[in-house]
N, C-alpha and C positions, 0 to 999 in steps of 0.2 A: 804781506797782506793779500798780493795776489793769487800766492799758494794757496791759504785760507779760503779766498772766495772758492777755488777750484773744487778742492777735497767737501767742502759743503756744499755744490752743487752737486757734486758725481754723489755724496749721500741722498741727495734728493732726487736724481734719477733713478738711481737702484730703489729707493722706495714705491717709487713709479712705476717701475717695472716691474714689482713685486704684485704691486694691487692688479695691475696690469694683467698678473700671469692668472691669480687668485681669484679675476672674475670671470676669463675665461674658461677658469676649471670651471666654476662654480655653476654646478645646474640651474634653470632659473627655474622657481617654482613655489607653491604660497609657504613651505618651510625656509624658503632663503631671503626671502624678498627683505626685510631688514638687513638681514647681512650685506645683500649687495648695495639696499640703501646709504648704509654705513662706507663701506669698501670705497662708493660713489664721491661722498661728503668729502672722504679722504684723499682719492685723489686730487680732485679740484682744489682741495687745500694746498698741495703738495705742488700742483701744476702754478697757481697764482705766486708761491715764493719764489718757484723758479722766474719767474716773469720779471718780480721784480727788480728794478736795475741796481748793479753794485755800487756801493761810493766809491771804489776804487777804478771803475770802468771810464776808460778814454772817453776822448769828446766823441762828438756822432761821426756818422761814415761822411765823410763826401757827399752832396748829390740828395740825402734824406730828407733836409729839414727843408721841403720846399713849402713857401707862403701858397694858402689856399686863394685861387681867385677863379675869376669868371662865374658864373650862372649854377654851376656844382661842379663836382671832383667826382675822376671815376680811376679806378685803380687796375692797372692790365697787370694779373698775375700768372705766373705758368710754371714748368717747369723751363731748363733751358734746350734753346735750342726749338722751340713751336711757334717762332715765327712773332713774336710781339715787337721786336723792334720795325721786321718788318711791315708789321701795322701800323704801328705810330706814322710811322714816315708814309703812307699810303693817304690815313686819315687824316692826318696833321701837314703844317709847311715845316716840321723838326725833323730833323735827319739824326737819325740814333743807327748806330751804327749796326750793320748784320751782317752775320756770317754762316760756315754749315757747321763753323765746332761751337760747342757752348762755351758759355758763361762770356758772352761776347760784351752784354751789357752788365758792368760793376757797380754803376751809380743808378739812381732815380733819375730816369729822364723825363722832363714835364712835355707837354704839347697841348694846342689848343683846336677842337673840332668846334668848327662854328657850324651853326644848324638851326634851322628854322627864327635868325632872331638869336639863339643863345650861345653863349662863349664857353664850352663844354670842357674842363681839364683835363687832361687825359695824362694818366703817371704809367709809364713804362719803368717798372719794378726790375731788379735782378731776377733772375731764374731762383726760384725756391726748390731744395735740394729735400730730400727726405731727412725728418731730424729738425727742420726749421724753426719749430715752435722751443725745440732744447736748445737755440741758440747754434747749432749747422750751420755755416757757409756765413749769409749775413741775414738768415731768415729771422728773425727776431729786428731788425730793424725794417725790412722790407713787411712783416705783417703788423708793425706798430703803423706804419704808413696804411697800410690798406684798413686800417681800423676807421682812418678819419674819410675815406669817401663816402659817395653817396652810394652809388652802384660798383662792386666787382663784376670786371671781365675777367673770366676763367679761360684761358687760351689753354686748348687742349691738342694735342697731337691726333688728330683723325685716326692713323695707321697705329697706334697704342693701344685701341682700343678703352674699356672705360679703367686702364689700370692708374692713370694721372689723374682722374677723377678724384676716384677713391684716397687715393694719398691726398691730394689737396683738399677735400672737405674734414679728413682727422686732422691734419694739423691745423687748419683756419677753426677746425671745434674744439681743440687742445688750448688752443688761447681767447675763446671767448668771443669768436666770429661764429655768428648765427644767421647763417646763407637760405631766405625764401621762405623764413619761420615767422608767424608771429609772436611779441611779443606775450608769454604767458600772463594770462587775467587772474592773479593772483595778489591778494592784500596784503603787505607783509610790514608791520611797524612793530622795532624793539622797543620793549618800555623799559620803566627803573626797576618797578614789580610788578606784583599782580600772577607770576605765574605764565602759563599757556592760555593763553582765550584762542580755541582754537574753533570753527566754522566750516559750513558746504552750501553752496544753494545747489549742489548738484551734488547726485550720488558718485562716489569716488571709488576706480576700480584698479587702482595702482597705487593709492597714499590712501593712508591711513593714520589716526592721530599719535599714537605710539611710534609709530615709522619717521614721520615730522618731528614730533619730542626728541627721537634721539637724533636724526640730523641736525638740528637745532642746538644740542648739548655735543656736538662733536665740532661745532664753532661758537661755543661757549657762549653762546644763548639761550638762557633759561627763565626770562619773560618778553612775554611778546604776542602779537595779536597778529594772526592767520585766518582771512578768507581765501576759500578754494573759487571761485567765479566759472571754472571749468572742471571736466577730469584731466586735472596736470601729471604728468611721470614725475619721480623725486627727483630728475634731471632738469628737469624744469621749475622743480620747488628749488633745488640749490642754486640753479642760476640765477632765480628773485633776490637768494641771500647771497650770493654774494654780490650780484651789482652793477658790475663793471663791464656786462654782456654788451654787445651790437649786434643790433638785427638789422640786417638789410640786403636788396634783393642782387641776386646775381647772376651773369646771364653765363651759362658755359657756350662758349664759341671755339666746334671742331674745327683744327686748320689741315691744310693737306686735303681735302676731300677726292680730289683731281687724281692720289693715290690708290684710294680703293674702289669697292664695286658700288656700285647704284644700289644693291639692296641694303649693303653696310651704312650707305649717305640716308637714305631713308627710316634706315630705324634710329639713326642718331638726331638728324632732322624733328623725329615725331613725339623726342624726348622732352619732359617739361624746360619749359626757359632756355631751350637752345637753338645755336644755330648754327649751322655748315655754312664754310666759307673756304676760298682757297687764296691765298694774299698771293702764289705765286703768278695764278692767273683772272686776279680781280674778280673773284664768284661773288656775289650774293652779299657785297658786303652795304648797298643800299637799303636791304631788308634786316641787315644787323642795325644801323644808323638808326631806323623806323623801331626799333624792338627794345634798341637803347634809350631812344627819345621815349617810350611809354612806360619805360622801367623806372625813369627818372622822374618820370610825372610832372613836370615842370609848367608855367604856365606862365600866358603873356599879361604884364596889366601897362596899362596908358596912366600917366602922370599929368597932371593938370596944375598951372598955379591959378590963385586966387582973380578972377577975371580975366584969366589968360584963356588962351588958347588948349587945344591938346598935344602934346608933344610926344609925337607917335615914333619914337628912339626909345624905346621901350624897355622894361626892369624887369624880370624876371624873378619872383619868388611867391609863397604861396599865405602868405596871411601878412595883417599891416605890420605885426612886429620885425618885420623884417624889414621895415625904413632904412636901415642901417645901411642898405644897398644902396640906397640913393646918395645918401652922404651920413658917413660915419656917426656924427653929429646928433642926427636927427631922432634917432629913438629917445633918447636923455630929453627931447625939448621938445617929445610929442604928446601934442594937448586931447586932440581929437580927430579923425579925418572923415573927409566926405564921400561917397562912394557910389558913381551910377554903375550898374551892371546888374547882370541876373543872380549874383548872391544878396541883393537888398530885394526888402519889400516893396520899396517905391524910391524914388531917384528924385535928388540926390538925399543916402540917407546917413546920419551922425553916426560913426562906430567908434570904438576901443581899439586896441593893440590883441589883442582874442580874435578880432573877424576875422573870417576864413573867406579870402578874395576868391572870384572864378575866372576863369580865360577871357581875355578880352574887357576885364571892370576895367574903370577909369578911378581914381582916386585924385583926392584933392588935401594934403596934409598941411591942417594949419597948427602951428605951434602956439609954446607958455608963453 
């Protein structure tokens, strides 16, 4: 069986590879663009089997399956050897162990950064190897974990220059990690029939409705209704169809800075969503803390009971349906809540499970 799973995967890398070789021949230009639309479709087909897990594959690593808690999850990824354990243990009271050879840390190590009020998770991942998205090293367990945070840290080697960059955003994009993008504004519902209903509210200079018809027909979809909301890439049209994308913001944080020159720290520094830090000699990592707290968007609210007081031990999340934080309970047996703050018209006002709280409301959740 386990032969089997093998020799059908090594066919499905070699198909990868192949499309792989086929788009980088391929010129881009308005003669090919369906081609490579097609080429596209294909791989991401090819990329998602490999993803998914065998029946016959063991139980999980050690150390993976950690239970999410506190206020959000943030995911420290790198290659090995750039210093993330030594971060955890700087930011965190967890001592994860560090050394100068790699692959020092084997398991997921959790840690908790508390910070203004919240209880921040912080996962100290294996070192991701090139190859990780094909299942390498244990990079296919380490980026299923990084799928459920809120925020990625991108722990970069300073002295590498941007070549750990670049490897780490192909493979977090090989498996459906979409790092500081948003979500493409694109309508996409299969029907039984009816064909293509296909739409634009804006002129389209990348997709085309033939180019869509056949990606659509290369995941064996042949009715179905498409608005364009933007000008989307068919990269972005496939990733509607198939699904299973996560978009969420990442920060890269160069380590080692203390290594290089002042002008190399400055142009890495002036890069979007980054930041220079040196964990050997505690640089800058208070302006990391600040950049991570805004990345996370997180916000304070006050809970009140029924003729009580307010109880300023405060909850952390961002609209009412997230009760759940107060007590597991509470969503299943939420009637309506009350809500003083600057996201109401007037105080105190009746809302739903929909309102969207701001920093500092107070709520009041009375239940069925």
């Amino acid at each position: 069986m386990r032969t089997e799973h093998l020799r059908v995967k090594m066919g499905i890398l070699e198909k990868i590879a192949e499309i792989e070789r086929e788009i980088s021949r391929t010129q881009k230009n308005k003669a090919t663009e369906y081609h490579l639309g097609l080429l596209k479709a294909k791989l991401a087909k090819y990329r998602a089997q490999l993803l998914e897990p065998s029946k016959s594959a063991g139980a999980k690593g050690e150390g993976f399956d950690v239970m999410k808690s506190g206020d959000a999850r943030v995911a420290l990824i790198g290659f090995p050897s750039v210093g993330k354990s030594t971060f955890l243990s700087l930011m965190t009271s967890t001592e994860s162990e560090a050394a100068s050879y790699e692959f020092t840390t084997l398991t997921c190590i959790p840690g908790v950064i508390q910070y203004k009020g919240a209880n921040i998770q912080l996962l100290d991942l294996p070192g991701i190897i090139e190859g990780a998205a094909q299942g390498k090293g244990r990079g296919r367990q380490v980026i299923a974990v990084a799928r459920t945070a809120d925020v990625v840290i991108m722990m970069l080697d300073a002295t590498k220059g941007d070549v750990q960059r670049e490897l780490l955003e192909k493979e977090l994009e090989s498996v459906g990690i979409r790092l500081n993008c948003p979500k493409p504004n694109i309508y996409f519902k299969p029907k039984k029939g009816g064909g293509l209903s296909y739409n634009s509210m804006v002129p389209l200079t990348h997709c085309s409705e033939k180019l869509v018809q056949l990606i659509l027909h290369e995941y064996k979809i042949f009715n179905a209704e498409v608005l364009f909301r933007e000008d989307s890439t068919p990269d972005e049209f496939i990733d509607v169809i198939v699904g299973n994308r996560v978009y969420m913001p990442c920060l890269y944080v160069y380590n080692k800075v203390d290594q290089i020159s002042i002008e190399e720290v400055d142009r890495l520094a002036h890069r979007p969503n980054s930041v220079v830090i040196s964990c050997g000699m505690k640089l800058n990592l208070d302006y990391l803390l600040e950049q991570l707290w805004e990345d996370l968007a997180l916000i304070c609210i006050y809970t009140k009971k029924r003729g009580g007081k307010l109880f300023f031990g405060s909850s952390i999340y961002t609209s009412v349906e997230h009760c759940h934080r107060i007590h597991r309970t509470l969503a299943s047996q939420f009637k309506y809540a009350l809500v003083w703050g600057t996201s109401t018209k007037y105080s105190p006002q009746r809302v739903g499970l929909t309102h969207i709280m701001e920093h500092e409301d107070v709520i009041q959740i009375v239940k069925k």
